[in-house]
N, C-alpha and C positions, 0 to 999 in steps of 0.2 A: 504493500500500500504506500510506505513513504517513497518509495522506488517511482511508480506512477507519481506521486503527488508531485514532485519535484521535476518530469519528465517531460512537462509544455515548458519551463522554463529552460531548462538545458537549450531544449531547442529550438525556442526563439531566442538564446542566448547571441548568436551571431548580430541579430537584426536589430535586437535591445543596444547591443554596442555599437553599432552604424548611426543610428539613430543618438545616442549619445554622443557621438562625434561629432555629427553633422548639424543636431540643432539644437542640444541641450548646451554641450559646452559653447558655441558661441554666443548664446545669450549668456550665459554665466561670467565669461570673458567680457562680457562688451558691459553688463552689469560693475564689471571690478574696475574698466577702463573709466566709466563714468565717474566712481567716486577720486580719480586721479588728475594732474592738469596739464597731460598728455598732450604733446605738439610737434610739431615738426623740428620744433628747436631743441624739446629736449625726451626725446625717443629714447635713446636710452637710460635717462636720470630724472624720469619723472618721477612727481612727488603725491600720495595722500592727503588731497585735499578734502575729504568727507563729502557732505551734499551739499557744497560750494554749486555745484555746475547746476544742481538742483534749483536750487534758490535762485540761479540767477535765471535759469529758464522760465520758472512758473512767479518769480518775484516781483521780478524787474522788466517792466513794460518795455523799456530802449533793448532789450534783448534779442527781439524780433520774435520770438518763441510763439508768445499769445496772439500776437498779429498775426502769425501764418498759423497758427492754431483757428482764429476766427475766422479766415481765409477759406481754410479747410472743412469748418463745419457750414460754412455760408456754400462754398462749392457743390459739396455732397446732398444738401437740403434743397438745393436749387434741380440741381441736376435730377434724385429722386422724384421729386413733382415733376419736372415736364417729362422724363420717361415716361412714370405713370399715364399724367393724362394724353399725351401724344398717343403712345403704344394706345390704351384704350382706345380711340377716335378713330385709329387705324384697321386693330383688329375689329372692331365694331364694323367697320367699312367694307373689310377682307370677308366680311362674314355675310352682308347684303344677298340674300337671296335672288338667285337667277344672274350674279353677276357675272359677266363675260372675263376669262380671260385672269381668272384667279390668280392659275400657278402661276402664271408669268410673274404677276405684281408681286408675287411669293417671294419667287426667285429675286426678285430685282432687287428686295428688298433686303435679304440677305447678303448681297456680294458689299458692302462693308464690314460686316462682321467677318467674313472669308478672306477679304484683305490684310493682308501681315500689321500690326498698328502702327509700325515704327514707319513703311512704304505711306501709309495711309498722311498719317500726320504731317510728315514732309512736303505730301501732296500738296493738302492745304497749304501749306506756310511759302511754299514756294507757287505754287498753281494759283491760290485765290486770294492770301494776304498781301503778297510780293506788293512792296508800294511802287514798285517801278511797271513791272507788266504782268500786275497779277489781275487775275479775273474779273473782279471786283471793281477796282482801279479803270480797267480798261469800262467797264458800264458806266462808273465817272464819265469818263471822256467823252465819251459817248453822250452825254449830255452836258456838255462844257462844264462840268463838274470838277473842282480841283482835285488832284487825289486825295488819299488819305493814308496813315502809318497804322494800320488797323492793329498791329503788335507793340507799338510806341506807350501808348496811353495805358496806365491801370484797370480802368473804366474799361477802355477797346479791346485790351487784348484780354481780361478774364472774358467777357463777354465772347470772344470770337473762339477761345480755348471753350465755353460752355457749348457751342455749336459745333464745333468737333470732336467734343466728347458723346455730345446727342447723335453726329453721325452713326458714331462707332458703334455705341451701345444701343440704340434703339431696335436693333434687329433682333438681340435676344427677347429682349422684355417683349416686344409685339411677339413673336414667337410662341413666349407662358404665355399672355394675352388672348393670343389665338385661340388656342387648347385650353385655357380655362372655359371659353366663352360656348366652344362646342361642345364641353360636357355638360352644357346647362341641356334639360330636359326642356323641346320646343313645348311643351305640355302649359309649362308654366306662364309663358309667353300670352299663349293662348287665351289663357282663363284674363290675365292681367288686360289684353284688349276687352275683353269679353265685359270686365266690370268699368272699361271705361280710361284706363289710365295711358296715360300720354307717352312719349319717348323719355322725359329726365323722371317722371315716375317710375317708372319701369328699370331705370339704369340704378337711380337710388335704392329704389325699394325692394328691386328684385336680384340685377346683374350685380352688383359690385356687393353683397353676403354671398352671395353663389360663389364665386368665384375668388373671394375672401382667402379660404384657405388654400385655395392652389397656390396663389401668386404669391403668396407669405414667404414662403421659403427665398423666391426669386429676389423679392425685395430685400432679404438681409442677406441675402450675399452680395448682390448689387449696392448697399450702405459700404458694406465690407469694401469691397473691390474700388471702389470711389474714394472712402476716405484715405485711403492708403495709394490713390493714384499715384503715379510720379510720370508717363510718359508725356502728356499729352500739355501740361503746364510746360514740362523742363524743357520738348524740344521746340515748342513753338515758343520761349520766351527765354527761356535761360540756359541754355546747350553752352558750354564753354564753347567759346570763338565766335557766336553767334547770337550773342546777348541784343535782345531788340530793344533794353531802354524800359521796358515795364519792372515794375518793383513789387510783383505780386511769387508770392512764397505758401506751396501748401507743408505744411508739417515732411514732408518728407523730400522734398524741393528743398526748403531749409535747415535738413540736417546734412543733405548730400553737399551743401554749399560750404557747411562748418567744417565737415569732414574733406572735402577734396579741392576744396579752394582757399581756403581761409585755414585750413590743417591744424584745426579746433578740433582732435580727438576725442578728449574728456567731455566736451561742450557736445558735440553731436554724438556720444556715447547716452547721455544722460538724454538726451530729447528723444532717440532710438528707446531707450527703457521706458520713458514718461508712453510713450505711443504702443508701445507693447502692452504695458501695463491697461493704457485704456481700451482696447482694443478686447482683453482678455475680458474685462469686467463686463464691455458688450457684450461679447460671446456668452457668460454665462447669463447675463439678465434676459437677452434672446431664447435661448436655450430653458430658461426656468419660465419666463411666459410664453412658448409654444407648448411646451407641457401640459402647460395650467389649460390653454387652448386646444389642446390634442391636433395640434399640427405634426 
């Protein structure tokens, strides 16, 4: 019996220490580099500073820490509503009975998502923001309209970074959209004209609990995957070599800056933990109200 009992462990013994290599010990490392004041000057003779890096992240407003923290949560909240209601308006659309020519708009509507994101992104930045002959610009002209530096401005380029995020991710979510919308029973539809009620009654009162618990899941990984962004900020706005002049930083934009430009170890160690740490607490408050939900 002790022979067996010990016997799953032996032998996930391999996997248990790959796994502690690969993603236990570097947070526990990157935890010990944070309480230090680790830099490029003094790499090998740094010092024990405690939750110095701490304090100055979550303390001290000139930090930048809470501003691209705000950044971050302003991004993600933005970005989750027009998924939501875009995808919804879509699938709703996709779903119009007798409509001609479905698959195609299917199809079409996926080849962003199919697109590589780093190809993708570049596109944009160079295809339709370029102030000299990008897409955009060139509609300007077209109307003796002056150009514009649409990645220059705070204001222009999170705005244009939120339109290329909506690019890329709109095709999954209309996708759960889809499929939640065709497992509603046409039954209920039925009765709901039947007693009279209109299109946003219908959406309110009926589609959007029906479909409630499909999309749940879609939504907190879509939170997940968004506040944790870094492609789609860093290369249309802050790519080493190709800085456009905007001063917008999401939490992980601004720890990649402290760590490999500014060669703020200890400082971008400590914002790397801070973002772990809240990320984990999501995870379980998600996790304990799906529960509660029977998601």
């Amino acid at each position: 019996m002790q022979n067996n009992k010990f016997k799953p462990w032996f032998y996930s013994a391999p996997a248990l220490a790959l796994i502690s290599l690969a993603v236990i010990f570097p947070i526990i490392y990157t935890g010990y580099i944070s309480l230090t004041n680790m830099n490029i000057y003094n790499w090998f003779n740094f010092k024990i500073t405690g939750f110095g890096n701490y304090k100055n992240a979550l303390f001290v407003f000139d930090s930048g820490f809470l501003s691209a923290l705000g950044i971050t949560v302003l991004w993600t909240l933005l970005n989750m509503f027009f998924q939501l209601v875009i995808a919804f308006i879509m699938a709703a659309l996709l779903n119009i009975e007798k409509l001609k020519y479905r698959k195609v708009y299917k199809t079409l509507l996926m080849f962003p998502w199919a697109m590589p994101g780093y190809v993708s992104i570049l596109l944009w930045k160079n295809g339709i923001f370029n102030s000299q002959f990008g897409l955009l610009n060139q509609w300007l002209d077209f109307f003796s309209v002056d150009p514009v530096r649409w990645l220059s401005g705070d204001i222009s380029a999170f705005i244009s970074c939120l339109f290329v995020n909506l690019w890329l991710a709109l095709p999954f979510m209309i996708m759960i959209m889809d499929g939640a919308l065709k497992s509603i029973d046409k039954s209920y539809y039925e009765n709901a004209l039947l007693e009279g009620a209109g299109w946003f009654t219908r959406s309110v009162g009926l589609t959007v609990p029906a479909i409630k618990p499909i999309i749940a899941p879609a939504v907190i990984i879509t939170l997940f995957t968004t506040f944790k962004q870094f492609d789609v900020i860093f290369l249309l706005t802050q790519q080493v070599g190709a800085k456009t002049g905007a001063n917008i930083h999401t939490v992980l934009t601004y720890a990649y800056e402290n760590a490999f430009v500014t060669n703020n170890y200890g400082f971008s160690s400590a914002i790397s933990i801070i973002l772990f740490i809240m990320l984990t607490g999501f995870a379980l408050v998600s996790n304990i109200k799906a529960g509660k939900a029977g998601i």
